[in-house]
C-alpha positions in Angstrom: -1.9 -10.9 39.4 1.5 -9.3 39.2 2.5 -8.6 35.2 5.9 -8.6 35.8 6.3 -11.4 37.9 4.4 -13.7 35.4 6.6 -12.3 32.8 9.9 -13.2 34.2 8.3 -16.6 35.2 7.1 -16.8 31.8 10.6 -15.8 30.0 12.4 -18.6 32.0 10.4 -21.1 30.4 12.0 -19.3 27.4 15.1 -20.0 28.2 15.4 -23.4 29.7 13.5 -24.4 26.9 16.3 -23.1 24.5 18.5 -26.1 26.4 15.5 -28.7 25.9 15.2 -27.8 22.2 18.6 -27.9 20.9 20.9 -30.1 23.6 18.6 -33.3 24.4 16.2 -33.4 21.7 17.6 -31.9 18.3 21.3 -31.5 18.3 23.4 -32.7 21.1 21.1 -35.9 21.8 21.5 -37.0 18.2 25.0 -35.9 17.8 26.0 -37.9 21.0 24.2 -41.2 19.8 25.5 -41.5 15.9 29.1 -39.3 16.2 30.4 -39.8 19.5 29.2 -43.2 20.1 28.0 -45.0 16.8 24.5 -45.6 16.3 24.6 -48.4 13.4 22.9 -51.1 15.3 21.3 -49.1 18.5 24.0 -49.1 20.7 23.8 -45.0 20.7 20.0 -45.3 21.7 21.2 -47.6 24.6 23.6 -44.8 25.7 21.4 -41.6 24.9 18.8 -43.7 26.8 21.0 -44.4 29.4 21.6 -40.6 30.1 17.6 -39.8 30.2 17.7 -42.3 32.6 20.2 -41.8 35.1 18.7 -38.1 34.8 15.3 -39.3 35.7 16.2 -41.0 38.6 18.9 -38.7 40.2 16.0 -35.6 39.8 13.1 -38.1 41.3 15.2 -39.2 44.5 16.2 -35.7 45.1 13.6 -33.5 44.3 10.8 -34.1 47.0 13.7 -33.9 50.1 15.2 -30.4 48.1 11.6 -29.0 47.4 11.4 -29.4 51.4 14.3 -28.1 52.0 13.1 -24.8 49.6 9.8 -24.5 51.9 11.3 -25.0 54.9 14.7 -23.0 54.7 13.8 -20.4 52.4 15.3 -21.4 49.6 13.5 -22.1 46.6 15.2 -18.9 44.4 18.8 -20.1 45.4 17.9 -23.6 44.3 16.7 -22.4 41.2 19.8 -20.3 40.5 22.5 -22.8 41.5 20.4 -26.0 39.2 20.4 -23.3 36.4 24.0 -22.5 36.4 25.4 -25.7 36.9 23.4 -27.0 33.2 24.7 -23.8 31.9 28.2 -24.2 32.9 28.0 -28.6 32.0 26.4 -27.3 28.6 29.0 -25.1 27.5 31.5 -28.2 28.2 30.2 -30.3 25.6 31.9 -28.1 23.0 35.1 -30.4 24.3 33.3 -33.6 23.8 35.0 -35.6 20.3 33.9 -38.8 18.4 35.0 -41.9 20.9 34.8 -39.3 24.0 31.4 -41.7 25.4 32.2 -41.5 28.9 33.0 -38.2 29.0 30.0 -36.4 26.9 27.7 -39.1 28.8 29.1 -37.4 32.7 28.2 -33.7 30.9 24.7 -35.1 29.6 24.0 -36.2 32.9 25.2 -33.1 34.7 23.7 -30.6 31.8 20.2 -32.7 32.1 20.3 -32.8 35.7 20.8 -28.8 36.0 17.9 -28.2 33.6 15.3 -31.1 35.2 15.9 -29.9 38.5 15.8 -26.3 38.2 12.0 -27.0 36.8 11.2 -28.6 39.9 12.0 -25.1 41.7 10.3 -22.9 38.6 7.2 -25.0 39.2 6.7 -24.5 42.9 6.4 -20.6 41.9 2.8 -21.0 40.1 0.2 -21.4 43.0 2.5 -18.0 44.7 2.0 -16.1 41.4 -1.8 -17.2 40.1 -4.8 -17.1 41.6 -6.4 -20.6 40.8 -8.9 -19.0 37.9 -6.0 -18.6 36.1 -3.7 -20.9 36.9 -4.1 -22.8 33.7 -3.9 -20.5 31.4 -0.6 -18.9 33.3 0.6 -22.1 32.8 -0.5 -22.4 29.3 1.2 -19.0 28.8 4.5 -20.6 30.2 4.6 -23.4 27.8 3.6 -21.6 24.6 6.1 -18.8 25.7 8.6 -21.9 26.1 8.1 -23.5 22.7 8.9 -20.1 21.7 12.3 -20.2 23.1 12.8 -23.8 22.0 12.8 -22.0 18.3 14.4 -19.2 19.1 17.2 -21.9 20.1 16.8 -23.7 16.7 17.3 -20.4 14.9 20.9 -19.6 17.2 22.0 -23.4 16.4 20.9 -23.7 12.8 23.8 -21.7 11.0 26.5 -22.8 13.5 25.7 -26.6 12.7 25.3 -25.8 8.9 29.0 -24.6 8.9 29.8 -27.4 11.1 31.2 -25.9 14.0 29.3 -27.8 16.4 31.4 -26.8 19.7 30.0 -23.4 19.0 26.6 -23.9 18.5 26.9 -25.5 22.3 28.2 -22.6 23.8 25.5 -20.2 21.6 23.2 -22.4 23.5 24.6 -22.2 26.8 25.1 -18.6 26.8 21.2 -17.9 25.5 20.5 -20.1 28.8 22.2 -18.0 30.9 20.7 -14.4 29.7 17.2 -15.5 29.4 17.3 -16.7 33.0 18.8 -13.3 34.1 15.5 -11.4 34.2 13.6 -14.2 36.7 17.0 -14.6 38.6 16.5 -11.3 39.3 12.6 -10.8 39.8 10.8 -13.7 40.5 10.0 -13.2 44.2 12.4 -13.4 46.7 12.6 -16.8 49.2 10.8 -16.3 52.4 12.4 -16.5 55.5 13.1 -19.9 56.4 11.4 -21.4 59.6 14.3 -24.2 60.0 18.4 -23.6 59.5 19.6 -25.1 56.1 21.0 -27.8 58.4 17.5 -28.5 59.7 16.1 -28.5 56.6 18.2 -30.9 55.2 18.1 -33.4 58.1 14.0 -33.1 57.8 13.8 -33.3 54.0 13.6 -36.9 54.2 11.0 -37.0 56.9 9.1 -34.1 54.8 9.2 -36.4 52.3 8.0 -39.4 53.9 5.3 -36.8 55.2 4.0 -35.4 51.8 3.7 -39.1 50.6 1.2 -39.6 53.4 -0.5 -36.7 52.9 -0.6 -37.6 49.6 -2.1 -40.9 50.1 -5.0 -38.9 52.0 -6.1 -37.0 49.0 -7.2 -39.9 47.0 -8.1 -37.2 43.9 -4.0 -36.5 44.0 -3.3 -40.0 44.6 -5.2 -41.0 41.5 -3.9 -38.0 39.2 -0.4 -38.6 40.2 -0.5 -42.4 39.4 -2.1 -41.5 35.8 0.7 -39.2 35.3 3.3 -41.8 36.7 2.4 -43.5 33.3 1.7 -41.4 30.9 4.2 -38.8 31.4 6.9 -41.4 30.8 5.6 -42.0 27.7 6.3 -38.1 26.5 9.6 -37.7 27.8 10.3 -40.9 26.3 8.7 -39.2 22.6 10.7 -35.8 23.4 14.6 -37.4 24.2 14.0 -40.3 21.1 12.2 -38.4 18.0 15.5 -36.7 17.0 17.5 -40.6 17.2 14.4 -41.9 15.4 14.5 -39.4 12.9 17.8 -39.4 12.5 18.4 -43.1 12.3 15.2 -44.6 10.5 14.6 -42.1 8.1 18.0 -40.3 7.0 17.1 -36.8 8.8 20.5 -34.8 8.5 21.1 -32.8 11.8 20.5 -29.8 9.9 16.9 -31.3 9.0 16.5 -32.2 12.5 16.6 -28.6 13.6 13.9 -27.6 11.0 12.0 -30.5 11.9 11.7 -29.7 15.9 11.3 -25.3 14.6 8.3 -27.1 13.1 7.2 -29.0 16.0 8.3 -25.7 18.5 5.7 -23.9 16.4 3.1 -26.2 16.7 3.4 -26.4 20.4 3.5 -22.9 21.0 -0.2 -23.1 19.2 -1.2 -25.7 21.1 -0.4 -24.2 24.6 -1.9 -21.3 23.8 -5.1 -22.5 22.2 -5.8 -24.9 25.3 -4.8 -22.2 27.7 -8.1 -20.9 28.8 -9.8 -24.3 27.2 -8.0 -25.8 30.6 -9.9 -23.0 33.0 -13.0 -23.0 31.2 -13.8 -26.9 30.6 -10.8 -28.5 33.2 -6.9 -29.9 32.9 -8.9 -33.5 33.3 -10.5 -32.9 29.9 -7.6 -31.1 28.1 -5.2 -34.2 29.4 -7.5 -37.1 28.1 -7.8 -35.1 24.4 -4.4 -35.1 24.0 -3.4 -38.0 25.2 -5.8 -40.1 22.7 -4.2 -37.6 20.1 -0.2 -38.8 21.5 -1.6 -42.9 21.0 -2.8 -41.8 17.6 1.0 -39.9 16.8 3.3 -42.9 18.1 0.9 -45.6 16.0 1.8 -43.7 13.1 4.8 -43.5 13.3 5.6 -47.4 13.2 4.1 -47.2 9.5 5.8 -43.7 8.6 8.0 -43.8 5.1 9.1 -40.6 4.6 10.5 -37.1 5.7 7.5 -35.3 4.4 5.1 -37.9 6.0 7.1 -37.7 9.7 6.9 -33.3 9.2 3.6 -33.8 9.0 3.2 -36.0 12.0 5.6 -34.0 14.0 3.6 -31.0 13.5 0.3 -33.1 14.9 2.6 -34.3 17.7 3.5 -30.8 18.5 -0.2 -29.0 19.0 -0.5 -31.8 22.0 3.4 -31.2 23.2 2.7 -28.1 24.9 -0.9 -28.4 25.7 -0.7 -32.0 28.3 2.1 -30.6 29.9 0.8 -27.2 30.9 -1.9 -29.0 31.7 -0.8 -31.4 34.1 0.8 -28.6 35.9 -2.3 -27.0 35.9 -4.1 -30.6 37.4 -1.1 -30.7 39.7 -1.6 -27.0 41.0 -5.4 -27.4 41.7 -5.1 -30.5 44.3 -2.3 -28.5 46.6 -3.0 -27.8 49.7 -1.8 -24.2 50.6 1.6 -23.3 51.5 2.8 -26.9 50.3 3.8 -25.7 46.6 7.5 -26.6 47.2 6.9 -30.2 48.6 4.0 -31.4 46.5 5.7 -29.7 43.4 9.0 -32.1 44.4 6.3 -35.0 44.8 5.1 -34.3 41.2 9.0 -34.3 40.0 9.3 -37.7 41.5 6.4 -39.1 39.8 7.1 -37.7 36.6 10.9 -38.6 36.6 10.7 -41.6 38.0 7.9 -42.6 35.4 10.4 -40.9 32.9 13.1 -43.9 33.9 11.7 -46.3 31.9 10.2 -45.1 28.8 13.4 -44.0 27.7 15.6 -47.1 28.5 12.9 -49.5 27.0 13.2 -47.7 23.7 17.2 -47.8 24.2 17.0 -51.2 25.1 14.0 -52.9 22.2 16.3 -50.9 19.6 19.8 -52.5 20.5 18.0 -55.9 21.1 15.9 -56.0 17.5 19.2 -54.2 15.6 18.8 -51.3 15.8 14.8 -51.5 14.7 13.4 -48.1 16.0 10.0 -48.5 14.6 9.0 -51.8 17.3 10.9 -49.3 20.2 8.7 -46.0 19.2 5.5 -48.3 18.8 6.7 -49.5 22.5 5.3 -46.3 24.2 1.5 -47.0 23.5 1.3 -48.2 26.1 2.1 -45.6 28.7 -0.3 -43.4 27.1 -3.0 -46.0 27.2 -2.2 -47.2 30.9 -2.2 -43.6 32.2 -5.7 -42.7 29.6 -7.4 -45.8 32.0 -5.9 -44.4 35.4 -7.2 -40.9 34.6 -10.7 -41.6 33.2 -11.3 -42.8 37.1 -10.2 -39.4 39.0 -13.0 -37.7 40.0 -11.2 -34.1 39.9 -9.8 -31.9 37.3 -12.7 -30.1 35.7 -13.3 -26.1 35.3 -10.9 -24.7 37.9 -12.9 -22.2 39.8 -12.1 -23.7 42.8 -8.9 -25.0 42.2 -6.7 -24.9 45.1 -9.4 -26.0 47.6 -9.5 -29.4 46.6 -6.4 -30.4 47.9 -7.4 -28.4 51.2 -10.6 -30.0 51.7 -9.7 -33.2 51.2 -6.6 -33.8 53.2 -9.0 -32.5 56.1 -11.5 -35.2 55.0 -8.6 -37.7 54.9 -7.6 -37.0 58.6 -10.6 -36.9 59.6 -11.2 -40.5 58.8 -7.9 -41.3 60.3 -6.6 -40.6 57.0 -6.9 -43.2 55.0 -8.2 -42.0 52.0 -10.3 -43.7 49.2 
């Protein structure tokens, strides 16, 4: 493995994950739902929900024809760049957004959002080109915990600009930290390979790549079955990550300065978790590591219907944080594992779609059980169970997943099985 390149793919995990911490979850996402639009009886929930949403499914319907378009053109690094910089530049914008503004901070959200989610898609893609499969999941455990260590690092840059109020800056801070933390990976991740189609001819084949890496899909049933798991209970942790800070906010009187030392909290605890299942998700498999923490998310979301107080939700954020970082790197890892070679940039767009178009309606459920009970957060929160417990079931039947010392064939082997059989898959 290449140091350097796993560092700068490492430290851009730090900072996109300075936008995730501070402009969706703990400050902006908030702010946007009880100043800008009035959050007294949900209808802030319904709007914050609303940009998740539109987010989810504008990154699902693009990504797999784009993440064909990166394989076949050769342009994977420019995509990342150009998603990056377009949520940087939307991000510095909000500092414009005032109270009433609704229409225009929810275009921003949705173009700030859109920036970071796809730009992940294109990140992603880079992990089977800079791992071997041994250590696949613990690169991507290093990613995550290296993330959650941005996410406080963003905490820390907002926390004294939204203690003296001046929220407009604490956007920009935000946006700017973005920007140089990207630098070092815009600069050193590896370069694009030389496309084997024009842009033109890339774009005009993206949707038949598309409609191609669905099929092969179908003929790995292993990836078929993984992917449908995470279809369900992925949505149910986006849905956690975009509503904790409205929850917290709204049902138990968190202050936005409070918020930010609740999610440094929960930053921390993720960063443990990632790391401590890192090589756990080599040595015993992403299958096992993915079931733990999901019965650990089922246990975190029942509590919280019957949670009281600050103190008690610190507690519980800190629980919900060790599983945070450790199901998401992961899943990667899962996801990395069943790909067949050279397909990183398609299959990686295919995983986007699942995951944000799961990721649709998790969060406008919660949006759309608060505003219809009154604003009553505690029946929308208990709402999620259910993806977790769905997507537990779906899981506990793929027969992949476990200690990853031959990740990367899977996916190989049996897509050759598939078309063997005419591909139809089992």
């Amino acid at each position: 493995m290449n140091r350097k390149t796993i560092t700068v793919w490492c430290l851009y995990d730090f900072a996109n994950s300075i936008y995730v911490a501070t402009i969706p979850t703990a400050v902006w996402g908030p702010y946007y739902a009880t100043v800008i639009v009035g959050n007294a009886t949900g209808l802030g929930d319904l709007w914050w929900s609303r940009v998740v949403s539109a987010t989810m499914v504008f990154v699902a319907v693009t990504s797999p024809i784009l993440g064909a378009v990166a394989d076949y053109a050769g342009l994977r690094k420019r995509l990342l760049i150009t998603y990056t910089l377009v949520s940087v530049g939307a991000t510095a914008l909000l500092a414009t957004v005032e109270p009433g503004m609704i229409f225009l901070g929810f275009a921003l959200s949705l173009i700030s959002y859109i920036g970071f989610e796809g730009g992940i898609v294109f990140y992603n893609a880079y992990l089977p080109e800079i791992a071997p499969p041994d250590h696949q999941g613990r690169v991507s455990g290093w990613g995550f915990a290296v993330g959650y260590a941005g996410s406080f690092a963003g905490l820390l840059i907002a926390l004294p600009l939204i203690r003296a109020d001046r929220y407009g800056a604490a956007f920009l801070a935000v946006a700017l930290g973005f920007l140089l933390f990207a630098l070092p990976g815009f600069l050193w991740l590896p370069a694009d390979r030389p496309g084997r189609l024009s842009i033109t001819q890339a774009a005009a084949g993206g949707f038949r790549g598309t409609v191609e890496t669905f099929r092969a899909v179908l003929k790995i049933p292993q990836l078929r079955g993984f992917l449908l798991s995470y279809l369900f209970y992925e949505d149910g942790v986006i849905t956690v990550i975009n509503m904790a800070g409205l929850f917290a906010a709204k049902t138990l009187g968190f202050a936005l300065t409070e918020l930010l030392a609740l999610f440094a909290i929960v930053q921390v605890s993720a960063l443990a978790g990632a790391w401590a299942w890192a090589k756990p998700t080599d040595r015993l498999g992403p299958k096992l590591v993915v079931m733990a923490m999901l019965v650990q998310w089922s246990v975190v979301v029942t509590l919280a219907y019957f949670v009281q107080t600050k103190t008690q939700f610190l507690l519980l954020a800190a629980l919900a944080g060790t599983g945070l970082g450790a199901v998401q790197a992961a899943s990667r890892a899962f996801m990395a594992s069943l790909i067949p070679h050279g397909k990183a940039g398609e299959f990686f767009g295919f995983y986007a779609l699942c995951g944000k178009s799961a990721s649709i309606f998790g969060p406008l459920l919660f949006g759309i059980v608060s505003s219809q009970t009154g604003g009553n957060q505690r029946i929308a929160i208990l709402s999620v169970l259910a993806f977790y417990v769905v997507g537990g079931l779906l899981l506990a039947r793929v027969r992949a997943g476990g200690p990853s010392l031959k990740a990367g064939a899977i996916g190989a082997e049996a897509m050759a099985r598939g078309a063997h059989r005419g591909g139809a898959g089992t």
